[in-house]
PDB file of N, CA, C and O in Angstrom, chain B, residues numbered from 101:
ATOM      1  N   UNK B 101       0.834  -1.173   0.000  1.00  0.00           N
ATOM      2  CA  UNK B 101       0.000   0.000   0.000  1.00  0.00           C
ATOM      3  C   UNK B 101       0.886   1.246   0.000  1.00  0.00           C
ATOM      4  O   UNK B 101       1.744   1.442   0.860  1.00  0.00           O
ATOM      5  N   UNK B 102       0.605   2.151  -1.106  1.00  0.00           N
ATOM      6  CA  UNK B 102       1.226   2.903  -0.880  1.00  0.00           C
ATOM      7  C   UNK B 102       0.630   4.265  -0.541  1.00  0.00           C
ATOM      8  O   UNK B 102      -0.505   4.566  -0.911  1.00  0.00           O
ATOM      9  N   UNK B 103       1.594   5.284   0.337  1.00  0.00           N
ATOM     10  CA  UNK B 103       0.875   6.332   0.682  1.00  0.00           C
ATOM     11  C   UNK B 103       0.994   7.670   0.055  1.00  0.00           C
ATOM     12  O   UNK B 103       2.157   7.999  -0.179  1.00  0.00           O
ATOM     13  N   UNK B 104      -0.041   8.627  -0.314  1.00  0.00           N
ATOM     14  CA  UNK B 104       0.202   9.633  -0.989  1.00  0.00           C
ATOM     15  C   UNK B 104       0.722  10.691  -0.246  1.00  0.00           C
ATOM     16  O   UNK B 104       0.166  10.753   0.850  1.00  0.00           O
ATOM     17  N   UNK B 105       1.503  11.478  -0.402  1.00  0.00           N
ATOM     18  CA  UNK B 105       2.238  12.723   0.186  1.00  0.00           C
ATOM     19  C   UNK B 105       1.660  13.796  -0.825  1.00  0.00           C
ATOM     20  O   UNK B 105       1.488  13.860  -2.042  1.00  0.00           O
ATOM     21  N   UNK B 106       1.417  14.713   0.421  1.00  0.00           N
ATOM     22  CA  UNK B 106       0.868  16.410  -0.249  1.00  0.00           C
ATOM     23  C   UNK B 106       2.515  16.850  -0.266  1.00  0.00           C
ATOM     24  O   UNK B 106       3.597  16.386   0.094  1.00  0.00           O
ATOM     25  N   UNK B 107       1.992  17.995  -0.893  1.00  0.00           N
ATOM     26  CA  UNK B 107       3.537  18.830  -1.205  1.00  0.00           C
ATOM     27  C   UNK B 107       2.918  20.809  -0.864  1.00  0.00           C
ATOM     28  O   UNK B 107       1.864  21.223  -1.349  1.00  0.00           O
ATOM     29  N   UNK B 108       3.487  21.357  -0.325  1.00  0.00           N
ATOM     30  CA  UNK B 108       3.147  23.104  -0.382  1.00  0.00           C
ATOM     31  C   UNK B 108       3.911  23.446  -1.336  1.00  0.00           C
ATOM     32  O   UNK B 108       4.634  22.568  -1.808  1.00  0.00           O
ATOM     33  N   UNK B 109       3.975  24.873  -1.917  1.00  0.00           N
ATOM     34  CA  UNK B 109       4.675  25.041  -2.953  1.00  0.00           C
ATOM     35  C   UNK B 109       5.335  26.171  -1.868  1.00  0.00           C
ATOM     36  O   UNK B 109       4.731  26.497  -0.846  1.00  0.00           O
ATOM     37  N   UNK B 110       6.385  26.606  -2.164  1.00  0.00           N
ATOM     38  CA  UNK B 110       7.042  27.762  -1.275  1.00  0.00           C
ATOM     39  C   UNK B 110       8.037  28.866  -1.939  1.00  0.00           C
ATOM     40  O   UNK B 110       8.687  28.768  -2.980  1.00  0.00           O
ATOM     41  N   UNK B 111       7.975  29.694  -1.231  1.00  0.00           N
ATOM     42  CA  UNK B 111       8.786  30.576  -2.786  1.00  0.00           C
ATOM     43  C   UNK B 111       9.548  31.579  -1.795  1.00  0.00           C
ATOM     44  O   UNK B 111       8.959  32.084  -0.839  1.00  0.00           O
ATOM     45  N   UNK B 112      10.676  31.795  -2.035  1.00  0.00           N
ATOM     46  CA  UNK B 112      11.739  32.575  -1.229  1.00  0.00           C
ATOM     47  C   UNK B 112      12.991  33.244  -2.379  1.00  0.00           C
ATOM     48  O   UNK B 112      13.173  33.001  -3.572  1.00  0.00           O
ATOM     49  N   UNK B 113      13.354  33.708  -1.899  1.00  0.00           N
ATOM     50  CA  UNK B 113      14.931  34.260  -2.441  1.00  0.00           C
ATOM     51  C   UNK B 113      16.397  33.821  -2.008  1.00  0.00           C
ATOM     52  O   UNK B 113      16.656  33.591  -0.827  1.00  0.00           O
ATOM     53  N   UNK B 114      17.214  33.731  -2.881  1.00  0.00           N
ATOM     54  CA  UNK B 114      18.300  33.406  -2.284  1.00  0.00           C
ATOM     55  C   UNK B 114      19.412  34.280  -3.550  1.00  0.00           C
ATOM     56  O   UNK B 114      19.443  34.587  -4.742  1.00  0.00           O
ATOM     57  N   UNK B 115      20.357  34.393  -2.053  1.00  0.00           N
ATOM     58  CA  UNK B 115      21.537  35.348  -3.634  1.00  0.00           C
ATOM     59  C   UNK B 115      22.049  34.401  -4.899  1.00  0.00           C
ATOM     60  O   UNK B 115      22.139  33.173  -4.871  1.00  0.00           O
ATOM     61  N   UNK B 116      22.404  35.391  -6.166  1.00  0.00           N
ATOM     62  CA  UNK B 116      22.390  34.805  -7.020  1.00  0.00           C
ATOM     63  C   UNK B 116      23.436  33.727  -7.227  1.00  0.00           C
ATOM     64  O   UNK B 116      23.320  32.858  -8.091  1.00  0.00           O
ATOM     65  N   UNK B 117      24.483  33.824  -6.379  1.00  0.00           N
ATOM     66  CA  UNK B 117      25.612  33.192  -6.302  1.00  0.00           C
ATOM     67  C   UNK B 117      25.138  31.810  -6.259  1.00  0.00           C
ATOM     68  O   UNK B 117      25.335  30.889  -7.051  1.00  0.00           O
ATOM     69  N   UNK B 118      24.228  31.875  -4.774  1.00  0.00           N
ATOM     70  CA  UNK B 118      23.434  30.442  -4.425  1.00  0.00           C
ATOM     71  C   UNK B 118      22.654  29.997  -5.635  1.00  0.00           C
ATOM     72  O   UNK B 118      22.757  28.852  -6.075  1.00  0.00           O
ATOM     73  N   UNK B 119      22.072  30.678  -6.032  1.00  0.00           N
ATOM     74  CA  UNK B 119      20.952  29.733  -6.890  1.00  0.00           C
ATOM     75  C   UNK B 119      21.968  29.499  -8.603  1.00  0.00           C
ATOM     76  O   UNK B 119      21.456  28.754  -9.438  1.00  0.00           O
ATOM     77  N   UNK B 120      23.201  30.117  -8.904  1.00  0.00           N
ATOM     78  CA  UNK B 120      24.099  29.560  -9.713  1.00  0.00           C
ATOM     79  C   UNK B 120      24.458  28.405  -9.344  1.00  0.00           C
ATOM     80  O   UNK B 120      24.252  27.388 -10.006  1.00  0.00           O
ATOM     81  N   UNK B 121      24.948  28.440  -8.407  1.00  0.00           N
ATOM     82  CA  UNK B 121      25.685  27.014  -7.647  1.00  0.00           C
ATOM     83  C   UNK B 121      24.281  25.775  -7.498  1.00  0.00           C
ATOM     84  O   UNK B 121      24.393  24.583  -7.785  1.00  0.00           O
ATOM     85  N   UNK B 122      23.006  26.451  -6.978  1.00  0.00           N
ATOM     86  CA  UNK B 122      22.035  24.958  -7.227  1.00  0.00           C
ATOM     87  C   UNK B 122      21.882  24.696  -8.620  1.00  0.00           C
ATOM     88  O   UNK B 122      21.421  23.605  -8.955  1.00  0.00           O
ATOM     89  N   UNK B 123      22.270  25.720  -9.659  1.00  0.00           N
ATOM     90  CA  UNK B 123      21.661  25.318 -10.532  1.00  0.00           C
ATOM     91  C   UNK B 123      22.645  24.369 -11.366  1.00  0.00           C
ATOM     92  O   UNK B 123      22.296  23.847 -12.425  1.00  0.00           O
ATOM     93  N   UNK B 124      24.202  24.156 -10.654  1.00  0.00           N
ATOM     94  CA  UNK B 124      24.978  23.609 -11.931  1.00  0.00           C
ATOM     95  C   UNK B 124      24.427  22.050 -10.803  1.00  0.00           C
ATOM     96  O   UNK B 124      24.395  20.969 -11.391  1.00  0.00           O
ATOM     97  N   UNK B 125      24.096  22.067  -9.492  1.00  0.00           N
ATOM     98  CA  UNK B 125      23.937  21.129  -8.719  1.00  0.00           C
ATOM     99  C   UNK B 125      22.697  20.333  -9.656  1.00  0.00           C
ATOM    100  O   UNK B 125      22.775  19.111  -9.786  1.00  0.00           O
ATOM    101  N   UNK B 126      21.785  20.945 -10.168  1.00  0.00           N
ATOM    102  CA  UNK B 126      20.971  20.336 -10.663  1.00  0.00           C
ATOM    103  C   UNK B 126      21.133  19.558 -11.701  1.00  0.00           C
ATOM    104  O   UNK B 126      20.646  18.433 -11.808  1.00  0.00           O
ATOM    105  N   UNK B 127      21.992  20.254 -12.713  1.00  0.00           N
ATOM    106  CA  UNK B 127      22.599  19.676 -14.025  1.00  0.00           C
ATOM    107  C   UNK B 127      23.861  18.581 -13.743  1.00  0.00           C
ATOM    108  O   UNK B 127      24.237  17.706 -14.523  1.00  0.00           O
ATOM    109  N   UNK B 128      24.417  18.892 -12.368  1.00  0.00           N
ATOM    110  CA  UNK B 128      25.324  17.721 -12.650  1.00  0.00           C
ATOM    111  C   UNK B 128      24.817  16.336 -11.931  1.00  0.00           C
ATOM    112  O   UNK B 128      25.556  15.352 -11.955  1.00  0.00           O
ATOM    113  N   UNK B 129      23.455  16.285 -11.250  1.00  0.00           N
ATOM    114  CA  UNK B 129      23.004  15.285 -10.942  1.00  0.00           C
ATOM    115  C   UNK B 129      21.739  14.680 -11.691  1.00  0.00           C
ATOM    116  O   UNK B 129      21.220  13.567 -11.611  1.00  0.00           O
ATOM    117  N   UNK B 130      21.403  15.876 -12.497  1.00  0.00           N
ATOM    118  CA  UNK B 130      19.978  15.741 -13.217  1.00  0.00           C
ATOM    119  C   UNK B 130      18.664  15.717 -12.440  1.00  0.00           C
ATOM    120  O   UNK B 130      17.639  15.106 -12.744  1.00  0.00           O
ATOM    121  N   UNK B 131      18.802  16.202 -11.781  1.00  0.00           N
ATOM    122  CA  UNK B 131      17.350  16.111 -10.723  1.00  0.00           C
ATOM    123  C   UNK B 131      16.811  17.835 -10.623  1.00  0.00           C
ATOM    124  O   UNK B 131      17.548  18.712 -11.075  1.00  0.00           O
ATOM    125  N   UNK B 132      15.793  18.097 -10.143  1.00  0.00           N
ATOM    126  CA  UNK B 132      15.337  19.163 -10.532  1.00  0.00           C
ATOM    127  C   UNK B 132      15.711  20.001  -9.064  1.00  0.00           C
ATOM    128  O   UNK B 132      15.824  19.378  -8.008  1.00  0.00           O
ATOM    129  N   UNK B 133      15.882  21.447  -9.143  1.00  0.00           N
ATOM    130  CA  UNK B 133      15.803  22.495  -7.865  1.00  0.00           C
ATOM    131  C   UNK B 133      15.048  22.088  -7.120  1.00  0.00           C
ATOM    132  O   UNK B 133      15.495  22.248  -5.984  1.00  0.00           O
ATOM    133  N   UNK B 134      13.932  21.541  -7.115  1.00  0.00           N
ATOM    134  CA  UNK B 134      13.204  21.619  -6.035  1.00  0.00           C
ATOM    135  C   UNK B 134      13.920  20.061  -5.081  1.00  0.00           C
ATOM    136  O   UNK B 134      13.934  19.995  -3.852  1.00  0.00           O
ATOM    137  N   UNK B 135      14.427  19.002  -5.979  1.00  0.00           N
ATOM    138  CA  UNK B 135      14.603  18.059  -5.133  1.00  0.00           C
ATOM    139  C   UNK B 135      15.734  18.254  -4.159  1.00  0.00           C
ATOM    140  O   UNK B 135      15.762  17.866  -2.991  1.00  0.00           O
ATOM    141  N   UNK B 136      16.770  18.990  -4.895  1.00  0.00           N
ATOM    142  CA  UNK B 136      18.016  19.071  -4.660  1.00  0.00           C
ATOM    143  C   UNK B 136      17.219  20.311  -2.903  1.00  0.00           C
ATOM    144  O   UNK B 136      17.526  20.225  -1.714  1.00  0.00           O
ATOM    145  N   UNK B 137      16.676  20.824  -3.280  1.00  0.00           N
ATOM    146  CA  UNK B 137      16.541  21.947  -2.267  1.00  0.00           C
ATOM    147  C   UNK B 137      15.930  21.124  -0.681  1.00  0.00           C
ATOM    148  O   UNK B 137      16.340  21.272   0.470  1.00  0.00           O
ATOM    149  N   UNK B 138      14.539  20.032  -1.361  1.00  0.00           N
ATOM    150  CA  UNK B 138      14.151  19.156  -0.294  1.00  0.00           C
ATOM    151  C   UNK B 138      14.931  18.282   0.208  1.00  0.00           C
ATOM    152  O   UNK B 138      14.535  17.960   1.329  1.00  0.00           O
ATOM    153  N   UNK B 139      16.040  17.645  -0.167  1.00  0.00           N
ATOM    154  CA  UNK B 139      17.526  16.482   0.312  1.00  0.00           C
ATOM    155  C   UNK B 139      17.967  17.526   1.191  1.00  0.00           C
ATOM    156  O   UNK B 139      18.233  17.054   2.296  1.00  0.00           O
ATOM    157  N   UNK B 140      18.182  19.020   1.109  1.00  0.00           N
ATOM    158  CA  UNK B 140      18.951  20.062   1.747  1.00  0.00           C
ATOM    159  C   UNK B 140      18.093  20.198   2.973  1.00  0.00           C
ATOM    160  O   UNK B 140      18.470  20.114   4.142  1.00  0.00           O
ATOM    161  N   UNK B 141      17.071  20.385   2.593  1.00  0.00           N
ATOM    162  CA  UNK B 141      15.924  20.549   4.078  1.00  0.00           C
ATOM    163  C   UNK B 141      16.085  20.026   4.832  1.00  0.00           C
ATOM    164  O   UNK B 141      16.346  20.412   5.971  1.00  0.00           O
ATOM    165  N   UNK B 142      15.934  18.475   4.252  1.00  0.00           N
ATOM    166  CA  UNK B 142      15.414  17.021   5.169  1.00  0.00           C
ATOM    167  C   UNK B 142      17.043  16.805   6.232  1.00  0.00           C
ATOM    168  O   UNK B 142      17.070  16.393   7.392  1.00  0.00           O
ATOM    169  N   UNK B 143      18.599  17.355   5.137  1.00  0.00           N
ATOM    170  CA  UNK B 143      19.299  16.786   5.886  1.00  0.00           C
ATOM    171  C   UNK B 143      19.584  18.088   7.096  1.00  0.00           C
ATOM    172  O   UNK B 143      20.238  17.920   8.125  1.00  0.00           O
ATOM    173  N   UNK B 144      19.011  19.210   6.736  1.00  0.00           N
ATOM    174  CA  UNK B 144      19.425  20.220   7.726  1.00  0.00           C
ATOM    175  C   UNK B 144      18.807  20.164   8.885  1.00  0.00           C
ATOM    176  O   UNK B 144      19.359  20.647   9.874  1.00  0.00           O
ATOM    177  N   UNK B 145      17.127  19.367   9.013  1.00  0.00           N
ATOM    178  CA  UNK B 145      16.128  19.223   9.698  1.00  0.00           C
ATOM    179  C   UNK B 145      16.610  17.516  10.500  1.00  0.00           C
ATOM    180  O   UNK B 145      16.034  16.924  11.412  1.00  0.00           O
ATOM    181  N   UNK B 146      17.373  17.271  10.023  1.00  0.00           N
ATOM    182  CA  UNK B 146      17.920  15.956  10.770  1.00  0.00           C
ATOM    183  C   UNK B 146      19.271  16.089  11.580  1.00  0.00           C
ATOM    184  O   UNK B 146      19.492  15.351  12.540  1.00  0.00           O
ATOM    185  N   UNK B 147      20.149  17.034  11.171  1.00  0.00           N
ATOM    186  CA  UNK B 147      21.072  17.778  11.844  1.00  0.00           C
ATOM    187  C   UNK B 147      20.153  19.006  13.122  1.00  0.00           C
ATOM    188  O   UNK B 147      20.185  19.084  14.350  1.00  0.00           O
ATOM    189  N   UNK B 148      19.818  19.362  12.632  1.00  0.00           N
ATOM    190  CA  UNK B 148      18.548  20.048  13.863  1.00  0.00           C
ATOM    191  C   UNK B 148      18.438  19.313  15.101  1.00  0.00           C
ATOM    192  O   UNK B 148      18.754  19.646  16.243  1.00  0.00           O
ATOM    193  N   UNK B 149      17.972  18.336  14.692  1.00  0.00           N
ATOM    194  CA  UNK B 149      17.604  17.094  15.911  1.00  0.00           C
ATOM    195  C   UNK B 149      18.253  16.442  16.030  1.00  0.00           C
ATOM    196  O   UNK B 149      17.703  15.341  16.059  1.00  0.00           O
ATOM    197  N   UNK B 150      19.186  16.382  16.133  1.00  0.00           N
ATOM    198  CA  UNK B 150      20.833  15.589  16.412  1.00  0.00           C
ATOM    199  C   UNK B 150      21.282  16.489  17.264  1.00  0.00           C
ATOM    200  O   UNK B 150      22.064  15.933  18.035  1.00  0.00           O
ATOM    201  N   UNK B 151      21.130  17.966  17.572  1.00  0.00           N
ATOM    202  CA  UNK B 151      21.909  18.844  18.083  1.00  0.00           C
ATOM    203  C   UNK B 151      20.569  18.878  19.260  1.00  0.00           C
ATOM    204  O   UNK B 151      20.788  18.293  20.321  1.00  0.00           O
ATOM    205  N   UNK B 152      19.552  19.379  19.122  1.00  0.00           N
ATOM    206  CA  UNK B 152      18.483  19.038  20.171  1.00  0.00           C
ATOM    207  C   UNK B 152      18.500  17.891  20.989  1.00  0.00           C
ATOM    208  O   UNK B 152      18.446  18.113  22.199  1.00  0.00           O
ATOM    209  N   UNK B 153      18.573  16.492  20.550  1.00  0.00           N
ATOM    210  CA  UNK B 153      18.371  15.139  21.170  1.00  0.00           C
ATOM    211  C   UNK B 153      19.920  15.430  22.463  1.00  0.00           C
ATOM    212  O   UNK B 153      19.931  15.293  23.687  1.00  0.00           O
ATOM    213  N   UNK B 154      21.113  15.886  21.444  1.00  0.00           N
ATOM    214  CA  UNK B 154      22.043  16.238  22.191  1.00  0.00           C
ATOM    215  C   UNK B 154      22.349  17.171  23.294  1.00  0.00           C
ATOM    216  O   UNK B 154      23.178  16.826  24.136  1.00  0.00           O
ATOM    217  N   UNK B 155      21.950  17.952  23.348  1.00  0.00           N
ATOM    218  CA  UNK B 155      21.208  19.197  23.939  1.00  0.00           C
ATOM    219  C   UNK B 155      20.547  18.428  25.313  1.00  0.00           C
ATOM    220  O   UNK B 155      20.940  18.426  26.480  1.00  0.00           O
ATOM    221  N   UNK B 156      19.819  18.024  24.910  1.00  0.00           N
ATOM    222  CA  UNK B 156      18.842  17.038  26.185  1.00  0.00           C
ATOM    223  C   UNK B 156      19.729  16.192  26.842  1.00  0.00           C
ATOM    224  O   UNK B 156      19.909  16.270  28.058  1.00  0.00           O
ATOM    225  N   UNK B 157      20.347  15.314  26.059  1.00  0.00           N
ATOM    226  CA  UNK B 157      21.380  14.625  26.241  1.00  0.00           C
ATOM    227  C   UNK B 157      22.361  15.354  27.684  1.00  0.00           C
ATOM    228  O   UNK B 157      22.407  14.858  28.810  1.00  0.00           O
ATOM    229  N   UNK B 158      22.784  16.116  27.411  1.00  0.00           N
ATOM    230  CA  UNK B 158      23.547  16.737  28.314  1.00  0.00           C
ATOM    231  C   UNK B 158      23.105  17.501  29.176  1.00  0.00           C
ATOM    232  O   UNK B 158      24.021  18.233  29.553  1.00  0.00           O
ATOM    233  N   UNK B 159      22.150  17.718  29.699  1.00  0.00           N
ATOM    234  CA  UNK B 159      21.238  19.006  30.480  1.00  0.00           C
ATOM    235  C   UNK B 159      20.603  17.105  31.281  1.00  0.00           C
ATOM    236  O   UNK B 159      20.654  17.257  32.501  1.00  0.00           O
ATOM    237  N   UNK B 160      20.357  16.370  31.121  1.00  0.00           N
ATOM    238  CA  UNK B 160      19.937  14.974  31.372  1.00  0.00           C
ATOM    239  C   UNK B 160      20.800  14.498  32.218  1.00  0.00           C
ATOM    240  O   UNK B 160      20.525  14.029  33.322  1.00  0.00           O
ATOM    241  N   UNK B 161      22.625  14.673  31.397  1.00  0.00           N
ATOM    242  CA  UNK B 161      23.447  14.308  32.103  1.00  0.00           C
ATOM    243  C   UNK B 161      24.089  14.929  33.842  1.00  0.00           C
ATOM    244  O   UNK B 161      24.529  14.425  34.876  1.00  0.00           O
ATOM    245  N   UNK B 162      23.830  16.099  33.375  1.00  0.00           N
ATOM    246  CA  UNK B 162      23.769  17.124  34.532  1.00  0.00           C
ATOM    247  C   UNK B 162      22.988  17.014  35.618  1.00  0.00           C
ATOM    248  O   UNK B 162      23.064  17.317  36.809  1.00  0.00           O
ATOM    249  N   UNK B 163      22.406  16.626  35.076  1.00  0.00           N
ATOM    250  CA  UNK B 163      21.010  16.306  36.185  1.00  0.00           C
ATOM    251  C   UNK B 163      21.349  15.335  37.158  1.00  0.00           C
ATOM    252  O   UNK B 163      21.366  15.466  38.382  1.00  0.00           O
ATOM    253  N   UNK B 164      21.666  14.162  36.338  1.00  0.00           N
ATOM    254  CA  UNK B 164      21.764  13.293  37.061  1.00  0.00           C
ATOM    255  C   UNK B 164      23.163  12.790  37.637  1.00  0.00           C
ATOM    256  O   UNK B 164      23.390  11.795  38.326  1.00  0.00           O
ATOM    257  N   UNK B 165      24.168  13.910  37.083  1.00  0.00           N
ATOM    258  CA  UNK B 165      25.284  13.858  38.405  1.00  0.00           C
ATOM    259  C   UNK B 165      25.018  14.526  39.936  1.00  0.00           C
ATOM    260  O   UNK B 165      25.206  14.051  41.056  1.00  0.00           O
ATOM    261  N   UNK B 166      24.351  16.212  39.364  1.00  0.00           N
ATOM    262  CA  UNK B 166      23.982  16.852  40.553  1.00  0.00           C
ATOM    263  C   UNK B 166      22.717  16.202  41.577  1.00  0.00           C
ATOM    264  O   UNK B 166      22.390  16.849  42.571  1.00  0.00           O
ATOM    265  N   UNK B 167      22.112  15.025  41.291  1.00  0.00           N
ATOM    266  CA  UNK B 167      21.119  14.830  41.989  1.00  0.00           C
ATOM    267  C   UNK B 167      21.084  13.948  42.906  1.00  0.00           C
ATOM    268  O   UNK B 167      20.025  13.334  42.775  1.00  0.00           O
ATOM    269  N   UNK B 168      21.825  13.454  43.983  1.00  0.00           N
ATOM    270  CA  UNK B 168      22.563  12.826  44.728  1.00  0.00           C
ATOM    271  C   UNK B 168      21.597  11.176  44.793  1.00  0.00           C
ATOM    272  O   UNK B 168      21.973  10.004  44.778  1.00  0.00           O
ATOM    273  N   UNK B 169      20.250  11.821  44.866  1.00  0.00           N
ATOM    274  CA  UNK B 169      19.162  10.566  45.027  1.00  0.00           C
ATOM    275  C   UNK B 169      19.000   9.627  43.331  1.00  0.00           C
ATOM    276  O   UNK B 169      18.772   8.451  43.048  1.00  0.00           O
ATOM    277  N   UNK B 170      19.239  10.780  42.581  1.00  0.00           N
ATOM    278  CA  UNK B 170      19.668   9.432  41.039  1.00  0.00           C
ATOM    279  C   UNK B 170      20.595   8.778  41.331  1.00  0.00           C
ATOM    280  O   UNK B 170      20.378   7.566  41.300  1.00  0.00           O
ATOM    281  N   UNK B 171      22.090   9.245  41.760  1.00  0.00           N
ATOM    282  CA  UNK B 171      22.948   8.660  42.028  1.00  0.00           C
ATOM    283  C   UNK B 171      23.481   7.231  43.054  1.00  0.00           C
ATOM    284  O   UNK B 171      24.522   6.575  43.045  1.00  0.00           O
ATOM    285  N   UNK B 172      22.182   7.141  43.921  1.00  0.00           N
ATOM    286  CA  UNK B 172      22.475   6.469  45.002  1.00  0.00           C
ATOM    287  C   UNK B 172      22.894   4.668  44.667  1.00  0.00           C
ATOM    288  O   UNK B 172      23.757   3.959  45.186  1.00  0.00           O
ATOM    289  N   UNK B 173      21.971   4.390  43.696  1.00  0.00           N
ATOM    290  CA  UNK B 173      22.162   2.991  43.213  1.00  0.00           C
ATOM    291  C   UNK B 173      23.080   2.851  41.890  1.00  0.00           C
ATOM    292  O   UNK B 173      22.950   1.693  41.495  1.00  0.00           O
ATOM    293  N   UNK B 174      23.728   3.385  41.268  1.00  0.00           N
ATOM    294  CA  UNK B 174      25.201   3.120  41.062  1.00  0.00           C
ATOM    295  C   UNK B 174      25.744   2.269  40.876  1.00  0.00           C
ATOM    296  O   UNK B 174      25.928   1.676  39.813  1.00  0.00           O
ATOM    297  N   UNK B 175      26.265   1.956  42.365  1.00  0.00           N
ATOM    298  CA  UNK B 175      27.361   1.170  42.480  1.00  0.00           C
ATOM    299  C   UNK B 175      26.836  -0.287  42.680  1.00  0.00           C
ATOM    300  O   UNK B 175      27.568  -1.263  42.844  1.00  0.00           O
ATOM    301  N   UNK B 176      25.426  -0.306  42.643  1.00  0.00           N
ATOM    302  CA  UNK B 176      24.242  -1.410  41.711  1.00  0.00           C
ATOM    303  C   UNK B 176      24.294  -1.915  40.550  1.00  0.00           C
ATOM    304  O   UNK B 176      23.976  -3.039  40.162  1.00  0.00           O
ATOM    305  N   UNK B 177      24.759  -0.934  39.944  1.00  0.00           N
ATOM    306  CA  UNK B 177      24.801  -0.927  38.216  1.00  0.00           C
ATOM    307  C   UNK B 177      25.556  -2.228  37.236  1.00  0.00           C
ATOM    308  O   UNK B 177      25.330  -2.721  36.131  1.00  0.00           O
ATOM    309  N   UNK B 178      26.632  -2.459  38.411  1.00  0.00           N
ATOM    310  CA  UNK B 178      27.504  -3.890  37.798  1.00  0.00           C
ATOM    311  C   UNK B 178      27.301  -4.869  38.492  1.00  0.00           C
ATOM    312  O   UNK B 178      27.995  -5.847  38.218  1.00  0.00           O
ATOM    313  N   UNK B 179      26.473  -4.984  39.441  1.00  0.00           N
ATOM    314  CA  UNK B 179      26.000  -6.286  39.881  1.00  0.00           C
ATOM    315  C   UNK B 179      25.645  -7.308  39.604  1.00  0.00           C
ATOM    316  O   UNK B 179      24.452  -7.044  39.754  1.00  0.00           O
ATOM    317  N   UNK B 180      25.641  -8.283  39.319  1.00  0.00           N
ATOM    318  CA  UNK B 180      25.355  -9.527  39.446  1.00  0.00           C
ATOM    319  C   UNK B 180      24.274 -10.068  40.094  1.00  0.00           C
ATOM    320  O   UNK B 180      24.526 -10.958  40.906  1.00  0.00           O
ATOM    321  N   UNK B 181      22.932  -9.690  39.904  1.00  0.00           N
ATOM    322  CA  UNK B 181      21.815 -10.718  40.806  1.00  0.00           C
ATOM    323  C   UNK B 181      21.283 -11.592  40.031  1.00  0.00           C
ATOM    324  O   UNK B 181      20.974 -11.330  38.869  1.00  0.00           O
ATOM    325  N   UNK B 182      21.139 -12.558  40.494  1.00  0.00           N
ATOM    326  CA  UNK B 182      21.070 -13.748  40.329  1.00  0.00           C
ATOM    327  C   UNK B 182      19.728 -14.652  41.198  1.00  0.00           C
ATOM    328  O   UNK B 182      19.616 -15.870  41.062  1.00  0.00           O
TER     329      UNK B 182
END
């Protein structure tokens, strides 16, 4: 089954330098501006949340050095029960 995807259309500016440079990007892969522009999105929007998840990541970690009562079972952690 496959699923249909909507698309918005969106329209912005960019200097001309940039849109020279997408445009030889387009011709030397053959794919059109708009795809080349959505691969750019998707990977900037996945770098986004790599830096967020990380972000948490460490504000998480903090936490749970300064919090003496996370810390208490620990030295639990390599145990052996059986």
């Amino acid at each position: 089954m496959q699923t249909v995807q909507s698309y918005d259309k969106v329209t912005f500016t960019i200097p001309h330098f940039l849109n020279q440079q997408l445009e030889n990007l387009k011709n030397e892969f053959k794919i059109s501006k708009s795809e080349v522009l959505k691969n750019a999105v998707e990977e900037y929007l996945q770098k986004q949340e790599k830096i967020r998840m990380e972000k948490s990541i460490n504000m998480m970690m903090g936490e749970y050095k300064n919090d003496k009562s996370l810390t208490e079972f620990t030295a639990l952690d390599s145990e052996d029960f059986r």
